[in-house]
C-alpha positions as CSV (number, residue, x, y, z in Angstrom):
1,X,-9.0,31.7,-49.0
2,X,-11.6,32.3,-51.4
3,X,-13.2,35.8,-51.7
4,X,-13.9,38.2,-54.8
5,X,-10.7,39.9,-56.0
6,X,-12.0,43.5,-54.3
7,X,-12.2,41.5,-50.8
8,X,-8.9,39.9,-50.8
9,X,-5.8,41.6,-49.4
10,X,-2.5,41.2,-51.2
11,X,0.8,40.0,-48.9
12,X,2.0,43.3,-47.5
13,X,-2.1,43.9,-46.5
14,X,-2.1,40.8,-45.0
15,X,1.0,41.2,-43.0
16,X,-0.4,44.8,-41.7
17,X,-4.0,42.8,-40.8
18,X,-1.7,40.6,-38.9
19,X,-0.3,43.4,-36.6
20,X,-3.9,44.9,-36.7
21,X,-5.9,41.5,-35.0
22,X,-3.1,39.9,-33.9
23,X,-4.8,39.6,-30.3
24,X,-5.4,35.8,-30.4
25,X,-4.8,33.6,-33.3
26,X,-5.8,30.4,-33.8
27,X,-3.5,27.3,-34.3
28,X,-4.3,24.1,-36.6
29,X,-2.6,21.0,-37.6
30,X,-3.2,18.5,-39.7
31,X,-4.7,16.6,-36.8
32,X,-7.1,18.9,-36.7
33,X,-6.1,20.0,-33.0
34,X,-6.8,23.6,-32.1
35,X,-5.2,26.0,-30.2
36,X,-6.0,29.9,-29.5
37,X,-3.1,31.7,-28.4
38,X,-1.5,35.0,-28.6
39,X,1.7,35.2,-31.5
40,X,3.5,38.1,-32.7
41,X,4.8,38.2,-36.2
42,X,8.8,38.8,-36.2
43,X,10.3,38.8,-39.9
44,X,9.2,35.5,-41.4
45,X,7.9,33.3,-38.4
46,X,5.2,33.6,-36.2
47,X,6.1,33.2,-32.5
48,X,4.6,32.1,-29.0
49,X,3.9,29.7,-26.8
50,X,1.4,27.4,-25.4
51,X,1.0,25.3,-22.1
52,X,3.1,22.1,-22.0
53,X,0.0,20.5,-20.4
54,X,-1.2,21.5,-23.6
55,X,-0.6,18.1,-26.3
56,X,-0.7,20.1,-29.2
57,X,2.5,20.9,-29.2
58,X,3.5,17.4,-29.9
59,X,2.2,17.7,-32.8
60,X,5.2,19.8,-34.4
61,X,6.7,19.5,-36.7
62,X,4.0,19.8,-38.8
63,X,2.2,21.8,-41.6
64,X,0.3,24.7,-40.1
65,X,-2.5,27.2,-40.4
66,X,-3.5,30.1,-38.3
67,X,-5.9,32.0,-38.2
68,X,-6.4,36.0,-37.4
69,X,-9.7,36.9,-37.0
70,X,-10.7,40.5,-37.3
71,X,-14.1,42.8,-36.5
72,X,-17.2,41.0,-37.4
73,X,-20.5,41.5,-37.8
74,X,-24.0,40.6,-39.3
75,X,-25.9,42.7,-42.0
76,X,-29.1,43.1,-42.4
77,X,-30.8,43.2,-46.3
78,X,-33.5,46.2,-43.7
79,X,-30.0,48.5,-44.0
80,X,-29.9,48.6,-47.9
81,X,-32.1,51.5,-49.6
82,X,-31.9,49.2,-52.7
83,X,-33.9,46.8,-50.5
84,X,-36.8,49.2,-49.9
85,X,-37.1,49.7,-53.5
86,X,-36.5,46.2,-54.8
87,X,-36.4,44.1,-52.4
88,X,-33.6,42.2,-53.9
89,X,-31.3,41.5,-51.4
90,X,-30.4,39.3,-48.2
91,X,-28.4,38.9,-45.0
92,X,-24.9,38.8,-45.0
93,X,-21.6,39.1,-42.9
94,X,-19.0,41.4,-43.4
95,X,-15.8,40.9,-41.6
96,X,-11.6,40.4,-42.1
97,X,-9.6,37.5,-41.5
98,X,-5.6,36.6,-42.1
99,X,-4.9,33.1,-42.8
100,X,-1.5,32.4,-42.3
101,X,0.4,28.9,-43.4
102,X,3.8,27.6,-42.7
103,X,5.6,25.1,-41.1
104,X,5.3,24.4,-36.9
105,X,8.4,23.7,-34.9
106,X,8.4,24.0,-31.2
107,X,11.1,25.1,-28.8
108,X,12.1,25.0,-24.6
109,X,15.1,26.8,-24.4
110,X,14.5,28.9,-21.0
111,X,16.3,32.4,-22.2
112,X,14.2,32.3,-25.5
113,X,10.8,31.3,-23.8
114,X,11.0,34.0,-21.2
115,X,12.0,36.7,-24.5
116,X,8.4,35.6,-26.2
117,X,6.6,36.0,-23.0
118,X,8.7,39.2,-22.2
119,X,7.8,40.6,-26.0
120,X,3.9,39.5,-25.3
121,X,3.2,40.9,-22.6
122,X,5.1,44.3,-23.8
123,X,2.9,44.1,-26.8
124,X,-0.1,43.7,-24.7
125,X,0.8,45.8,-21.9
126,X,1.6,49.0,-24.0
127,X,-1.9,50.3,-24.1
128,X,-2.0,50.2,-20.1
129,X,-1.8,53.2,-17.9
130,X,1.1,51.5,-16.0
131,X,2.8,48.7,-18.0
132,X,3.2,45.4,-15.5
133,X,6.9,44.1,-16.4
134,X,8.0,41.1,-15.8
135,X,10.6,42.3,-13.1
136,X,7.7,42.5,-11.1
137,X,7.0,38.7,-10.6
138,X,9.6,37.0,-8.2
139,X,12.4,34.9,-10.1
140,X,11.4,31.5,-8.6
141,X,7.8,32.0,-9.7
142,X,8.8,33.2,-13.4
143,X,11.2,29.7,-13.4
144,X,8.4,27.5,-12.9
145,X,6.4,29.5,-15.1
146,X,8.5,28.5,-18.0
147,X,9.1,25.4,-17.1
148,X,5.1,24.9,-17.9
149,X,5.1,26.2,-21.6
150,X,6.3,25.1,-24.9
151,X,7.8,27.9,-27.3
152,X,6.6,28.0,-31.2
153,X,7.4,28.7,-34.5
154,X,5.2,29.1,-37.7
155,X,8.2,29.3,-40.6
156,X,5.6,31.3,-42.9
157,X,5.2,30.3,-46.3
158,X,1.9,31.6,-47.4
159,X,-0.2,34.6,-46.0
160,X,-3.5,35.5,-47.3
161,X,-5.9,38.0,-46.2
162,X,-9.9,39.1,-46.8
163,X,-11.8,42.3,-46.0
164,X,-15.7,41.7,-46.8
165,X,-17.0,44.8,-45.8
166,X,-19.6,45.8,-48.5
167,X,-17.3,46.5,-51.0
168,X,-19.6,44.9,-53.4
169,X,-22.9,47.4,-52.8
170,X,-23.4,50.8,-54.1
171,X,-22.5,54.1,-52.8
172,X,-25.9,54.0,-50.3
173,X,-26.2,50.5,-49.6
174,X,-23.1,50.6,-48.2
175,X,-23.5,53.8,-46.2
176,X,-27.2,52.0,-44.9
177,X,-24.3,49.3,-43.3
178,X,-22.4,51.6,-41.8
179,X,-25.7,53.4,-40.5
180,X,-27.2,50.3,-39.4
181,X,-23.7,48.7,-37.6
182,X,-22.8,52.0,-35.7
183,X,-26.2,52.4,-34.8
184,X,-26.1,48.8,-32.8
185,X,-25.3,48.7,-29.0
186,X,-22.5,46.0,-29.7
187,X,-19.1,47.3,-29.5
188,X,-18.0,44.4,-32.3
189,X,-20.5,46.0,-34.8
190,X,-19.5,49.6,-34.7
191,X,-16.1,48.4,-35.0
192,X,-16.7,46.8,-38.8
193,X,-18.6,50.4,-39.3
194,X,-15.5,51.8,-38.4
195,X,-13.3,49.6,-40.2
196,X,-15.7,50.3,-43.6
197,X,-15.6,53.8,-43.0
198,X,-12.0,53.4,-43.4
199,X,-12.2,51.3,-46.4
C-alpha cells in the first residue's frame, strides 16, 4: 500500500481499522474475481462465507487480498485558508483503508458454517434494539440455508493499513477540512470530520 509514512498504520493499527470497518470487505484473487462480503477477524484468519451460486469460491486455494474500506470523502483546495492566501493548493481525498493479504481456503462443514453465520449476525445484530437470533428461523429453513453457502478462510500473512486524513496540512488547513466535511449534508463526510477530529 503506498502512502507517506504519517498516513500509514503499523500492524496492531491495522488490526484495530479492521474491527473499526469491518462492515463489508472486499474479496480478490488472482483471477481477478471479486466478492463483497461481510468477515470477522478471529486470531490470524479472516472468516465468512459467500453463496455457493457464487463461483468465486472455486477459486480457493489461492493467494488473496481484501480489502476494508473506511470513511471517505472529497476535499476541496475552497476549505484551506492557505488557499485564500496563495492559492497553492488542489482537491484531494482523504479516507482509510486496511488491505489485508493471505492465503484463501474454503470450507462446507454444516456445524462450522452455521457458527460464522451465528458470529455475523451477533456482530451485526448487537447494535439493534432487539437482537434477531438465529433460534428464531425454523430448523428446516436454516438447513437449506447452509446448504447454499460456502465457508472461508484468509490465513493472514500481511496486513497493512492508511489513514489520509490531512495529516500533511497545517494546523488551519486542516481544521478548514474538518469545517468544510462536517458542514456537508452527507453523513459519509462528517464521518472523516469525525474521524480527523480524532486523529
Amino acid at each position: 500500500m503506498y502512502g507517506h509514512p504519517k498516513t500509514l498504520l503499523d500492524e496492531e493499527e491495522a488490526r484495530i481499522a479492521v474491527g473499526a470497518h469491518g462492515r463489508l470487505a472486499t474479496l480478490v484473487t488472482p483471477d481477478l474475481e471479486a466478492t463483497h462480503l461481510p468477515l470477522f477477524l478471529d486470531g490470524n484468519r479472516l472468516i465468512g462465507h459467500i453463496a455457493r451460486a457464487n463461483p468465486h469460491w472455486r477459486s480457493a486455494p489461492c493467494g488473496a487480498l481484501v480489502v476494508f474500506a473506511g470513511p471517505e470523502a472529497y476535499v476541496s483546495p475552497n476549505w484551506y485558508p492557505s488557499k485564500h492566501a496563495t492559492g497553492r493548493a488542489v482537491p484531494t481525498w482523504n479516507y482509510e483503508a486496511v488491505h489485508v493479504r493471505g492465503h484463501l481456503t474454503t470450507f462446507e462443514d454444516p456445524a462450522r458454517l452455521e457458527a460464522v453465520v451465528e458470529r455475523l449476525s451477533d456482530m451485526h445484530e448487537s447494535t439493534q434494539p432487539r437482537p434477531w437470533k438465529m433460534g428464531e428461523a425454523p430448523r428446516d429453513y436454516l438447513d437449506a440455508l447452509m446448504r447454499g453457502i460456502v465457508g472461508v478462510e484468509i490465513e493472514i500473512t500481511h496486513i497493512e493499513g492508511k489513514r489520509k486524513l490531512s495529516q500533511d496540512k497545517s494546523d488551519a488547513d486542516h481544521a478548514g477540512v474538518v469545517a468544510g466535511l462536517e458542514a456537508s449534508a452527507d453523513p459519509r463526510d462528517r464521518a472523516v470530520a469525525d474521524a480527523m477530529k480524532r486523529k
